[in-house]
C-alpha positions, 0 to 999 in steps of 0.5 A, spaced: 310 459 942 316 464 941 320 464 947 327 468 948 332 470 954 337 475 955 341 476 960 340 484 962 347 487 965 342 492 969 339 491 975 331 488 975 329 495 977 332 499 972 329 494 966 322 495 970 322 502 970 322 502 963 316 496 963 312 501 967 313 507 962 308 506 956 310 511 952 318 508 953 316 502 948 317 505 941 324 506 943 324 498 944 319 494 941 321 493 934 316 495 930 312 501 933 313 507 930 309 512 935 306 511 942 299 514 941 297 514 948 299 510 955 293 510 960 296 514 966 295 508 971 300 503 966 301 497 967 296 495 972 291 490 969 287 493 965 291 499 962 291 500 955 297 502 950 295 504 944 301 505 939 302 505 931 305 499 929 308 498 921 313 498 916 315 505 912 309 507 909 305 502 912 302 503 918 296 501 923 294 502 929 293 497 935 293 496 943 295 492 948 292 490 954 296 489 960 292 482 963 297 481 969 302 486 973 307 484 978 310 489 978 318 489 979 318 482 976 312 480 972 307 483 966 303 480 961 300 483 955 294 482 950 297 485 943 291 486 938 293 487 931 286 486 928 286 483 923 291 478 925 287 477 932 292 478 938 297 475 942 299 474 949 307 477 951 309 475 957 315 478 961 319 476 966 325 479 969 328 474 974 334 477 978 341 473 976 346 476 981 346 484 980 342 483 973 336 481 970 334 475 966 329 478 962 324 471 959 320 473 953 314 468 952 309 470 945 304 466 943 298 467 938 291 468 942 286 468 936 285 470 929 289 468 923 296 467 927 294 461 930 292 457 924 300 460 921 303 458 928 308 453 928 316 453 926 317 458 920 312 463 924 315 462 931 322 463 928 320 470 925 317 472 932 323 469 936 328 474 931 323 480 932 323 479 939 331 478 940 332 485 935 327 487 940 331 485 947 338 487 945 335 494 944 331 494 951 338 492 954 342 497 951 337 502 954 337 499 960 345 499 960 345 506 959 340 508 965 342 503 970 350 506 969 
């Protein structure tokens, strides 16, 4: 499992607010070049994101499924990514004063991904997701201002 933490100077609300619309996360999840489409009742359980993922020319497109939604504090996300199988994302903003302290957690589910799961996958993902929190942290800094 792949966990990372980063205090974000904004308040829990602020950092929701762009959780909760689908069509924000190709501005912060590295990797996502478009968000196709985001079910209107995103994120409640159930709710599907379907984005188009890749590396210039290279591209595919998967979906997340949100599997657990307490909203203003807590989403947890099937990503499929067929045919490396899929991953479970779990957020979780914890208020830290007037901040938030957003807790990443990813780990493989099935496929391919959990044969390779160990340190050199781990620390690739840990990296990703890090690039992935400064970015949503800059974005919810510049709305929460």
């Amino acid at each position: 499992m792949a966990r990372n933490r980063r205090l974000i100077l904004s308040p829990p609300p602020v950092v929701w607010g762009l959780l909760a619309d689908g069509y924000r996360y190709g501005e912060w999840v590295t990797g996502t070049k478009e968000v196709i489409e985001a079910d209107p009742h995103w994120p409640a359980v159930g709710a599907a994101l379907k984005v188009r993922i890749g590396v210039g020319p290279l591209t595919r497109d998967d979906t997340s499924v949100v599997r657990i939604c307490e909203p203003g504090r807590r989403l947890e996300l099937e990503a499929k990514a067929d045919p490396f199988g899929a991953a479970r994302i779990a957020m979780n903003l914890v208020p830290w004063g007037e901040h938030t302290l957003f807790v990443l957690d990813w780990h493989p589910l099935r496929g391919p991904g959990t044969r390779m799961h160990g340190l050199p996958v781990d620390y690739l993902v840990k990296v990703r997701n890090g690039m992935m929190l400064t970015k949503l942290a800059r974005i919810a800094v510049a709305e929460g201002a």
